[in-house]
N, C-alpha and C positions, 0 to 999 in steps of 0.2 A: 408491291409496296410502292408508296407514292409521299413523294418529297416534297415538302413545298416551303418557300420562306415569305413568311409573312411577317411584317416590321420587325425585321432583323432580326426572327426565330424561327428555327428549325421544326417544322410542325412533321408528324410523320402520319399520312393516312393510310389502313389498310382497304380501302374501298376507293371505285373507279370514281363514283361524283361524290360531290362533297361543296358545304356551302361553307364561304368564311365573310367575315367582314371586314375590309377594307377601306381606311381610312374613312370609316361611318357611312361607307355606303353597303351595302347590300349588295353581294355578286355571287351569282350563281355557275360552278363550274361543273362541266360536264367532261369528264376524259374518256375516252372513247380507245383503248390497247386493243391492236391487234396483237395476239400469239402467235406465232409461227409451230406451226405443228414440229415433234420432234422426227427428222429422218427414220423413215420406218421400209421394208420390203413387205408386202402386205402378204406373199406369199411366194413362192415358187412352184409352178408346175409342170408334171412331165409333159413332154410334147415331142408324138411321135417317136422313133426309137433312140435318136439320140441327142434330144435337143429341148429345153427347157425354156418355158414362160418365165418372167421373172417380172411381178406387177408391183408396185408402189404410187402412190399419190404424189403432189408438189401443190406448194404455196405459192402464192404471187409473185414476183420480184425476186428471187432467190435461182441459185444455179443449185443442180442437182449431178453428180458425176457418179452413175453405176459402177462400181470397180471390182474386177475381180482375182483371185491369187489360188492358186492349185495346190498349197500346199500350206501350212502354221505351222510354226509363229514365223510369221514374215520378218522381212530386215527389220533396219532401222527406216520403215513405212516405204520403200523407196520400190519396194516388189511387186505393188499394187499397181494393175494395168485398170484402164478408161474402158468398159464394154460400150459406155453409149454416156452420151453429157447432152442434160436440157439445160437453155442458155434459158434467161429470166423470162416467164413470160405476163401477160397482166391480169390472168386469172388463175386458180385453180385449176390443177387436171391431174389424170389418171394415166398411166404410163404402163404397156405391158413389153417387153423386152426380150425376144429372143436370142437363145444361145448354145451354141452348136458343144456339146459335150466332146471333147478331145482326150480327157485324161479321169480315171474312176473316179473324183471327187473334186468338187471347185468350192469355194468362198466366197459369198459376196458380202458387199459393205455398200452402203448412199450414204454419199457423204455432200454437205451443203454448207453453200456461204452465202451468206446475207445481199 
């Protein structure tokens, strides 16, 4: 949704471009959003006897922190350890993750800040 004020009113548009009139001229807007995709693990797979792939994608500009916990419902969040952290980079990419299995069952979560 897209907000705009035009002579001191609330217009509300549900579309990225959009044409208004302005003080009787003619202007043509173009808004251009990017989305940030929602944090996803695209998969996990077995790898070799004890140690597992763990692949997910990233957005531009955004930090990504693989995390993982051996056991639910975790504390109060504070149980959750870092397996591997991508710092922001300036394009897209694909991330595959290994992880050496120590205990019959693990957790994972990606978690992202802007």
């Amino acid at each position: 949704m897209l907000r705009v004020v035009l002579l001191h009113r609330l217009v509300t548009y549900p579309r990225t471009a959009f044409l208004a009139l302005l003080l009787g001229a003619c202007v043509l807007f173009t808004v251009v959003r990017a989305f940030a995709t929602e944090p996803l693990i695209s998969f996990i797979q077995p790898f070799g006897t004890n140690q597992v792939l763990v692949h997910f994608d990233t957005d531009a500009n955004r930090t990504y922190e693989l995390q993982f916990i051996n056991s639910l419902p975790a504390g109060a969040g504070n149980d959750w350890s870092n397996l591997f952290v991508v710092n922001p980079l300036p394009g897209p990419d694909h991330f595959i993750v290994p992880d050496t299995c120590t205990t019959p069952q693990r957790f994972y979560r990606l978690r992202v800040t802007p």
